[in-house]
C-alpha positions, 0 to 999 in steps of 0.5 A, spaced: 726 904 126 727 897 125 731 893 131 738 893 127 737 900 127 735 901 134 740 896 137 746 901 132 743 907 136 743 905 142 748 908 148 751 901 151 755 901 158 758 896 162 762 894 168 761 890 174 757 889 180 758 886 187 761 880 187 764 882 180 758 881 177 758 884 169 753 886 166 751 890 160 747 897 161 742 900 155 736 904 154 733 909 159 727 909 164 724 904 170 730 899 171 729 893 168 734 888 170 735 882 164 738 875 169 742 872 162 740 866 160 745 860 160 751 862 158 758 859 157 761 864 160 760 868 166 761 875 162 759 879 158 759 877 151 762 879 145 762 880 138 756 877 134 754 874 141 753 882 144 750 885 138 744 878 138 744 880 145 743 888 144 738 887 138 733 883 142 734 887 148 733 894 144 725 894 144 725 894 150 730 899 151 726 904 149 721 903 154 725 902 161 733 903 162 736 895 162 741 892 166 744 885 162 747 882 168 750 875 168 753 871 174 760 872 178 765 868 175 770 863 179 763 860 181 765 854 187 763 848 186 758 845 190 754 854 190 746 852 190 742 857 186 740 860 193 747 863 194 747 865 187 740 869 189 744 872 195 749 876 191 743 878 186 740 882 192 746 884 195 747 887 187 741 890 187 740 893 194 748 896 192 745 898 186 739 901 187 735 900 194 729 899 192 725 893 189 726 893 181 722 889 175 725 882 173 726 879 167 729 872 167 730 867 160 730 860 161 736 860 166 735 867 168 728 865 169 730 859 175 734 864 178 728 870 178 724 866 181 729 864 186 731 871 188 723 874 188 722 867 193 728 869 197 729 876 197 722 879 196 725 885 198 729 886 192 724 883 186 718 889 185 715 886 179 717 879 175 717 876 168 719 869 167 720 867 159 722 860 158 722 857 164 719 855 170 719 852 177 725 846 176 729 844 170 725 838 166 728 831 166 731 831 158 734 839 159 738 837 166 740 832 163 743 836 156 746 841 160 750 837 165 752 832 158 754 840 156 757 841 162 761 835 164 764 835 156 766 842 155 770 841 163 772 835 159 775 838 153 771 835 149 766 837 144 760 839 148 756 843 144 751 838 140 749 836 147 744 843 148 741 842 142 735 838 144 733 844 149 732 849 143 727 845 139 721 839 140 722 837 133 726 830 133 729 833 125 730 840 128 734 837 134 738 833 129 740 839 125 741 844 130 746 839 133 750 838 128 750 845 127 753 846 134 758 840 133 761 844 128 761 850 131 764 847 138 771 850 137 769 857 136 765 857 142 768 853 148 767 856 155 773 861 158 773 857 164 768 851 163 769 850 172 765 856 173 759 853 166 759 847 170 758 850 177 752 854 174 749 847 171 750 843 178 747 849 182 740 849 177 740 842 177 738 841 184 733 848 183 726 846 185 722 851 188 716 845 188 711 847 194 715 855 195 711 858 189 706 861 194 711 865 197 712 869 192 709 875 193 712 880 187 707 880 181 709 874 176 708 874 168 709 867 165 711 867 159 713 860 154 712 857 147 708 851 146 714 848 142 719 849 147 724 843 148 725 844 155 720 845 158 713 843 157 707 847 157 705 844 164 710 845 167 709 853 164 702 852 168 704 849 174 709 855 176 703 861 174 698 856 177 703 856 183 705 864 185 699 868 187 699 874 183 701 871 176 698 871 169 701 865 164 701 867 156 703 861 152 705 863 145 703 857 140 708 855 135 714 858 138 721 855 140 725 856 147 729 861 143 722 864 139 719 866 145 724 872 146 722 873 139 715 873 139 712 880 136 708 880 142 714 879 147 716 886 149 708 888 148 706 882 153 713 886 158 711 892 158 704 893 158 705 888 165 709 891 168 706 898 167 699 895 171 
């Protein structure tokens, strides 16, 4: 059954947990809670954003019971990626009482591995895809140009397009592309955007990496616009159980496409 196909069969549930947390639910099996990449909003998503969630969501629904989470709306300004990483595991303790898998993507990643730092209680086995251990300089510098614009009311979405490609060419493009698609993809209520990029502006667990204890799978591309493959290094190298995959040839966004994506996830989790 092709991806489309499965995404179309699957059961797709949704509410809220504890501090009003959305989240999305599909598949069965083992718990996996997905922590969402960077969203405009602090929701579930809609229309053509749900169904790109679902499909790439969908192999690995056959395989464990998934919860696409996102962040609390109303964020306050001035919240650290700490206190995001509390209401994760209070979340997670109401919901199930017991360490589960994790699996962050990008920004979902900074807050993965914020979670199994402060809370390894919660946090049973951790795959990062897409990030690492702080944001580099040209991506934190992207996201608070995004924040600050959309906050603004201006057009915003051409300043994210650096962090999805390496190519000089390709960033062009890809922010043209976001500068006209700008007005159908403004956040809701851009102080809850902002407040996140503050929060993982300041996210650095340089010299905390050795406590984490849960079991860590790092997964990056060699062509990622945010993050280079050093730091993808640094952050395994750092945590004492890890193991570090690089992807050749693949983007940001590419890693999660990768046909040995789900592969890599599964077989980790299951050791």
């Amino acid at each position: 059954m092709s991806n489309s196909a499965l995404a179309t069969a699957l059961d797709v549930t949704e509410g809220t947990w504890p501090h009003g947390m959305p989240y999305l639910a599909l598949g069965s099996g083992r718990p996996l809670v997905f922590l969402r990449w960077f969203t405009p909003d602090h929701a579930n998503p809609s229309g053509w954003l749900r169904q790109s969630e679902i499909k790439i969501l969908a192999p690995l629904a056959a395989h464990f019971r998934i919860y696409a989470v996102n962040r609390a709306p109303g964020m306050a300004q001035g919240t650290t990626m700490a206190d995001i990483a509390a209401q994760h595991a209070a979340a997670l303790d109401a919901e199930f009482g017991t360490p589960v898998d994790i699996l962050g993507v990008s920004s979902g990643g900074s807050l993965g591995l914020q979670l199994a730092a402060d809370h390894p209680e919660a946090v049973r086995g951790l795959v990062i895809a897409s990030s690492g251990y702080t944001l580099e300089n040209a991506a934190r510098q992207a996201q608070l140009r995004y924040g600050e614009a959309a906050y603004a009311g201006q057009r915003a979405l051409h300043h994210m397009a650096g962090v999805g490609f390496k190519s000089p060419v390709a960033q062009r493009l890809a922010a043209a592309g976001m500068w006209l698609a700008d007005p159908f993809a403004r956040p809701k209520n851009p102080a809850d955007t902002l407040a996140f990029i503050r929060a993982e502006d300041a996210f650095d667990l340089t010299g905390r990496l050795g406590e984490i204890s849960a079991p860590t799978l790092v997964l990056g591309g060699d062509r990622d616009g945010a993050y280079s493959t050093d730091t993808f290094r640094r952050t395994a190298d750092g945590i004492p159980n890890s193991r570090l995959i690089i992807y050749p040839d693949t983007t940001h966004i590419g890693v999660m496409k990768h046909p040995r994506f789900v592969r890599d996830i599964v077989a980790f989790l299951a050791d």
